[in-house]
Biopython code that builds the backbone (N, CA, C, O; Angstrom):
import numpy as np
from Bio.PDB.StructureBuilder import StructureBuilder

atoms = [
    (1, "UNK", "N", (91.173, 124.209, 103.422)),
    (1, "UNK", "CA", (91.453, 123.706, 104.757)),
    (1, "UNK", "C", (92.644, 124.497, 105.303)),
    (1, "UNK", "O", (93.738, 124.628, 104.753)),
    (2, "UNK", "N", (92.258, 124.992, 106.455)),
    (2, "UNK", "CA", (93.687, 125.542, 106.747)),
    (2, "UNK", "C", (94.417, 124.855, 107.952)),
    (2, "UNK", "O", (93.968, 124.153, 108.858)),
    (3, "UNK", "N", (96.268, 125.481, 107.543)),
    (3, "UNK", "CA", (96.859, 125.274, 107.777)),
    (3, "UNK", "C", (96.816, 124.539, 109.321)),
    (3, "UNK", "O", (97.616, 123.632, 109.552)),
    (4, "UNK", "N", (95.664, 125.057, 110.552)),
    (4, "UNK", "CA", (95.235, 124.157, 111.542)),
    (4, "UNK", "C", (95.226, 123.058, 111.223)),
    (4, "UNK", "O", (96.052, 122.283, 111.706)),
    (5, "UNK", "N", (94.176, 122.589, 110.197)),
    (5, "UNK", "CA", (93.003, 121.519, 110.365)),
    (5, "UNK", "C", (94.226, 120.471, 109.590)),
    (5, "UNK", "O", (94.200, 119.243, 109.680)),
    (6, "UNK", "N", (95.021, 121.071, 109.011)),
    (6, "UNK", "CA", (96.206, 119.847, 108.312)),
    (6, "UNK", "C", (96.795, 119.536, 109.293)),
    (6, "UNK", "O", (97.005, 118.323, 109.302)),
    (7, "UNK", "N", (97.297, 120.211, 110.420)),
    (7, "UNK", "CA", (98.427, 119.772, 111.393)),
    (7, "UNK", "C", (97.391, 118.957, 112.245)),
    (7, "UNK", "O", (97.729, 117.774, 112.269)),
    (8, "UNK", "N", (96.224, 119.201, 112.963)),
    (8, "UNK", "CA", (95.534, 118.256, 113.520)),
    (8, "UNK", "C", (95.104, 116.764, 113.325)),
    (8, "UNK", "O", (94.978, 115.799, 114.079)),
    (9, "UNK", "N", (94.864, 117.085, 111.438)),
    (9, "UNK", "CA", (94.980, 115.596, 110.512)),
    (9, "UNK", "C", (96.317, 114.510, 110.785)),
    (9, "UNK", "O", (96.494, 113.338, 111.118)),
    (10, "UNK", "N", (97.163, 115.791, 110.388)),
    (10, "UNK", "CA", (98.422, 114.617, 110.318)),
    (10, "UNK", "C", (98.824, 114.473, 111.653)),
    (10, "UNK", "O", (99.997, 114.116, 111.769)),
    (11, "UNK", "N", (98.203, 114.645, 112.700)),
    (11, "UNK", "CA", (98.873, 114.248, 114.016)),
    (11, "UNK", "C", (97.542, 113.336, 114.227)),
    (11, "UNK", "O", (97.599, 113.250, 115.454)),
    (12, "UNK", "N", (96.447, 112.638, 113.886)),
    (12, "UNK", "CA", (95.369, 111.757, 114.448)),
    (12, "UNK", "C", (96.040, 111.013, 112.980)),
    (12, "UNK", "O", (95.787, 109.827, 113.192)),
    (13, "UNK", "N", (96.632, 111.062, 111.851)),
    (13, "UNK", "CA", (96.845, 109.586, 111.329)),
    (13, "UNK", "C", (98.528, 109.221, 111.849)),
    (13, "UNK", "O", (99.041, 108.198, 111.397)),
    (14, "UNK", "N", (99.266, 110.040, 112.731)),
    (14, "UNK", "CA", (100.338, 109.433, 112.832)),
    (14, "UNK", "C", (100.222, 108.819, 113.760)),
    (14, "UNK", "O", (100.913, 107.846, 114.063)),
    (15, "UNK", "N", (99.050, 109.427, 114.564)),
    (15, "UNK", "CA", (98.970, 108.488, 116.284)),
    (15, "UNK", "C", (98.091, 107.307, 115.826)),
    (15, "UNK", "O", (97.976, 106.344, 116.584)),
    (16, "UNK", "N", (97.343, 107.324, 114.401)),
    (16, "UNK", "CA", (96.835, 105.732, 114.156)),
    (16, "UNK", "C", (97.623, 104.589, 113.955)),
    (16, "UNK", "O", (97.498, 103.400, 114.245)),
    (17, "UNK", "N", (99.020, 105.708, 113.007)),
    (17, "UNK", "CA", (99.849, 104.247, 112.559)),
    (17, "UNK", "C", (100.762, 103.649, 113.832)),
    (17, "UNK", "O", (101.422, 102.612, 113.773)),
    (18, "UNK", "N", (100.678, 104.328, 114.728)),
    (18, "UNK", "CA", (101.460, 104.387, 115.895)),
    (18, "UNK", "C", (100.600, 103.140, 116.962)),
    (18, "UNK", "O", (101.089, 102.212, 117.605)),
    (19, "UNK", "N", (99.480, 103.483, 116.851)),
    (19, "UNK", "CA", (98.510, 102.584, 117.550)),
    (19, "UNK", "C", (98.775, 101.300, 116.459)),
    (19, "UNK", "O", (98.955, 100.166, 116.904)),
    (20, "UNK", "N", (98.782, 101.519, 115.283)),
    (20, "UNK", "CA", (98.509, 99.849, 114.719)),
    (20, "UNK", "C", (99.693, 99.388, 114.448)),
    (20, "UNK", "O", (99.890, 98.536, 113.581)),
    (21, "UNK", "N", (100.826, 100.039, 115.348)),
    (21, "UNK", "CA", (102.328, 99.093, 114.955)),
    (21, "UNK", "C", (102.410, 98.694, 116.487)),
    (21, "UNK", "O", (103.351, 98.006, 116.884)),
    (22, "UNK", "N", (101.726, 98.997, 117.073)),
    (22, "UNK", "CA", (101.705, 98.754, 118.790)),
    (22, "UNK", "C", (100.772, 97.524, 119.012)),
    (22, "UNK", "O", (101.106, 96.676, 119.839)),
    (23, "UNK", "N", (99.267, 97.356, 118.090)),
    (23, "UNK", "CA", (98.260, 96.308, 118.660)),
    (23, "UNK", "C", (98.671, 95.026, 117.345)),
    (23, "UNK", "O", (97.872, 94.138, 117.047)),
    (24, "UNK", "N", (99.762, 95.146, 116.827)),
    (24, "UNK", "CA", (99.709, 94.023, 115.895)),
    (24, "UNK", "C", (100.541, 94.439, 114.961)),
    (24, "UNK", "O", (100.298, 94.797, 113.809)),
    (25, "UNK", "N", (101.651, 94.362, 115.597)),
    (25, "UNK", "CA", (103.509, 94.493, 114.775)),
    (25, "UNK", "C", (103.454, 93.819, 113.283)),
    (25, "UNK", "O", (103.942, 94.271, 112.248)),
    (26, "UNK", "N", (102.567, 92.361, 113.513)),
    (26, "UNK", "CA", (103.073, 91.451, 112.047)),
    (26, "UNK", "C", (102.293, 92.075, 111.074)),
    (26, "UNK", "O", (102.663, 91.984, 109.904)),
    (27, "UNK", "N", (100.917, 92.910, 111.447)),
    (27, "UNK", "CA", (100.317, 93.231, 110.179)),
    (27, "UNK", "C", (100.740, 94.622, 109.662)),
    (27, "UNK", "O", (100.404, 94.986, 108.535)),
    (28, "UNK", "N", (101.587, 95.517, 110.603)),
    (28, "UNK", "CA", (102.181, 96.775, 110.096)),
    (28, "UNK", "C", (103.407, 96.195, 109.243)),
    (28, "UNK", "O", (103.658, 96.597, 108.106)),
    (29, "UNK", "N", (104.168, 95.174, 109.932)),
    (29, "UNK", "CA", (104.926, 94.273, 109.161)),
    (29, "UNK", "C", (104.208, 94.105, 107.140)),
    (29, "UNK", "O", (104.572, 94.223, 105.970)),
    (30, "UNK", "N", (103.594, 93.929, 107.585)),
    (30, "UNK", "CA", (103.296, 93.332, 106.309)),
    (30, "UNK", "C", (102.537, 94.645, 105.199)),
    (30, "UNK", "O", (102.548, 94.527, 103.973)),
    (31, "UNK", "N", (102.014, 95.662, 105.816)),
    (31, "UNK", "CA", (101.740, 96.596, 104.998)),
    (31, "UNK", "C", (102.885, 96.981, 104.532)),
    (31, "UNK", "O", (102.858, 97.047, 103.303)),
    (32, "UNK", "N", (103.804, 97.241, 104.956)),
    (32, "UNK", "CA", (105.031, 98.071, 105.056)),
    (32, "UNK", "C", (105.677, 97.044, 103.779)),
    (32, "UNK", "O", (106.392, 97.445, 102.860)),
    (33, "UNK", "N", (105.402, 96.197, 103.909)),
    (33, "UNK", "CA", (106.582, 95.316, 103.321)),
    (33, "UNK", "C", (105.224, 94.897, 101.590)),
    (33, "UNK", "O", (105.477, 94.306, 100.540)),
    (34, "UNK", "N", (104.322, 95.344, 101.929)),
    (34, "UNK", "CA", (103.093, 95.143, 100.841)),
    (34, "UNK", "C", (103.547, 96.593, 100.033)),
    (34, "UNK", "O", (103.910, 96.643, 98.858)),
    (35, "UNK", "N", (103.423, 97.824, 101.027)),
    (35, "UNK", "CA", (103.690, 98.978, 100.287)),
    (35, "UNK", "C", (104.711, 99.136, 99.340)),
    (35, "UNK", "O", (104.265, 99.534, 98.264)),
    (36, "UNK", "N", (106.215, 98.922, 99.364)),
    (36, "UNK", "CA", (107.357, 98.791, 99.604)),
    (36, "UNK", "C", (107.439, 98.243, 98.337)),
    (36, "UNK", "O", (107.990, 98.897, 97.452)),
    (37, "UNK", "N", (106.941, 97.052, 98.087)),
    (37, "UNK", "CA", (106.542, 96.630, 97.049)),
    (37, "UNK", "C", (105.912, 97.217, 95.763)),
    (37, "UNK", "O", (106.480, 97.654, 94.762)),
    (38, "UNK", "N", (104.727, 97.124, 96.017)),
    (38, "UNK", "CA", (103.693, 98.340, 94.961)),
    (38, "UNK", "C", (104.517, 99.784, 94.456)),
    (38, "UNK", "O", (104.447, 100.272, 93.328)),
    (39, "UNK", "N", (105.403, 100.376, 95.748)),
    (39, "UNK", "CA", (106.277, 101.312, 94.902)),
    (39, "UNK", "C", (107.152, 101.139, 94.202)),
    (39, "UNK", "O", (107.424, 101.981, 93.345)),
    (40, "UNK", "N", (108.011, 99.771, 94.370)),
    (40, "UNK", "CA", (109.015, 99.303, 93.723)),
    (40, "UNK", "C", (108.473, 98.545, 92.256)),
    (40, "UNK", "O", (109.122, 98.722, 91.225)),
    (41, "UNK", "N", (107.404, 97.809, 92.260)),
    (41, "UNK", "CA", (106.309, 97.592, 90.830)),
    (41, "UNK", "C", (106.497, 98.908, 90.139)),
    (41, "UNK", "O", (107.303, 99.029, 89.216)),
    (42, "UNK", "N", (105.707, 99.961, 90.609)),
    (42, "UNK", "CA", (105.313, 101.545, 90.149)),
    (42, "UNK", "C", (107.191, 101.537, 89.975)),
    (42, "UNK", "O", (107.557, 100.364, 89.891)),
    (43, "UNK", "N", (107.660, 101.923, 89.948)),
    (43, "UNK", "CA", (109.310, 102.475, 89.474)),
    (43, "UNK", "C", (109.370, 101.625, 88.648)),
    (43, "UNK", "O", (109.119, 102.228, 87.604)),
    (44, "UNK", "N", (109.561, 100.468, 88.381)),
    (44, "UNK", "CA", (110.143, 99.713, 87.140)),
    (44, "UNK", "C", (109.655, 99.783, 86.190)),
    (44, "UNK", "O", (110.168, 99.811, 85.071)),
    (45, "UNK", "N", (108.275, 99.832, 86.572)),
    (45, "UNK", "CA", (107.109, 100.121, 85.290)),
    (45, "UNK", "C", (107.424, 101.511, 84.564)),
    (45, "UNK", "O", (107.283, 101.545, 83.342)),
    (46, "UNK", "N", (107.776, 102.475, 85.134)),
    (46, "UNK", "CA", (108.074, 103.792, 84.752)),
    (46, "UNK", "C", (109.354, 103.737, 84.123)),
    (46, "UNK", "O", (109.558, 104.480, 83.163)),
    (47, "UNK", "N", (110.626, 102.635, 84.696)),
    (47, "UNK", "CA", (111.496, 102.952, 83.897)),
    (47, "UNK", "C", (111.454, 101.948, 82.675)),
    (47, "UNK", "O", (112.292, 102.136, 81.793)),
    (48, "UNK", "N", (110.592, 100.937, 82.539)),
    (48, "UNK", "CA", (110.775, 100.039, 81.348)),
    (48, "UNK", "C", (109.846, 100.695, 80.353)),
    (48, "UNK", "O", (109.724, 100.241, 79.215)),
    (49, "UNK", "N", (109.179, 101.780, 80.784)),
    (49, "UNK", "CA", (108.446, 102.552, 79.875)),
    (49, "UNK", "C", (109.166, 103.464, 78.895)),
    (49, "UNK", "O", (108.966, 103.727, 77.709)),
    (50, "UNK", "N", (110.238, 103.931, 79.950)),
    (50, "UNK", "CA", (110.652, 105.055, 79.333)),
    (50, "UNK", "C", (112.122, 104.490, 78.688)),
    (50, "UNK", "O", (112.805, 105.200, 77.950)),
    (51, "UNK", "N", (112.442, 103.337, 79.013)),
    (51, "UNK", "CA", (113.213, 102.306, 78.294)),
    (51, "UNK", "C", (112.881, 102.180, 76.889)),
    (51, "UNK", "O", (113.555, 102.462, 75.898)),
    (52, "UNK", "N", (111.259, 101.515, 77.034)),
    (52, "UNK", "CA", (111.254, 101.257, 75.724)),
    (52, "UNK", "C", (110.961, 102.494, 74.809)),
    (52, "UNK", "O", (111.639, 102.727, 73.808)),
    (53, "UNK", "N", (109.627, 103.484, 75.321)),
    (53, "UNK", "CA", (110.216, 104.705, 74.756)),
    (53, "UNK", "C", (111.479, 105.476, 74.370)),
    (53, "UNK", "O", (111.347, 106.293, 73.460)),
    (54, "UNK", "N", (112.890, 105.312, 75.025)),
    (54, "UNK", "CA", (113.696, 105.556, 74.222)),
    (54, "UNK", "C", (114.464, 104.786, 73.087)),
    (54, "UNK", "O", (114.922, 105.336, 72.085)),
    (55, "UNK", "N", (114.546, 103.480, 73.362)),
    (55, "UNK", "CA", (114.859, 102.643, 72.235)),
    (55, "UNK", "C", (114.210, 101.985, 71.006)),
    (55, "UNK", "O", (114.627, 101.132, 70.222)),
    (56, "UNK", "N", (113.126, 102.617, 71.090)),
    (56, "UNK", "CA", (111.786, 102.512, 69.861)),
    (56, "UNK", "C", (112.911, 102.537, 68.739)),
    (56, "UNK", "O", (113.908, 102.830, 69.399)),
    (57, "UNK", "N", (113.224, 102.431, 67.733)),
    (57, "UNK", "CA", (113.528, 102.684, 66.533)),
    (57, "UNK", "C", (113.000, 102.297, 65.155)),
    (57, "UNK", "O", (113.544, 102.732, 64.140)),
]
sb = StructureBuilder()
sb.init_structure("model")
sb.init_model(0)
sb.init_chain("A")
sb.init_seg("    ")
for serial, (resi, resn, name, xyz) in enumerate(atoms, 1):
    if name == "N":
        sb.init_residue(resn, " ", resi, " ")
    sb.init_atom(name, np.array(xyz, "f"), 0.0, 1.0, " ", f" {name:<3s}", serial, name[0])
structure = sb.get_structure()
């Protein structure tokens, strides 16, 4: 894909998220705050991994 067809992509999903924080604030609200989450799950999980991987003895 070239370098066009990426800049055209990422300008029709920024004008989507743009449209869906405009027709319904509480549910961008809530992805955002759903996402936000799931990455913060994903990090702890990675560091209690590598937690217990280092304190194995």
């Amino acid at each position: 894909m070239g370098p066009k067809a990426k800049k055209i992509i990422l300008i029709l999903v920024g004008a989507f998220f743009i449209y869906a924080i405009f027709t319904s604030p509480d549910k961008a609200a809530g992805i955002v705050t759903n996402a936000w989450g799931v990455l913060v799950d994903g990090f702890n999980a990675i560091l209690r991994f590598f937690d217990t991987l280092l304190n194995s003895n």
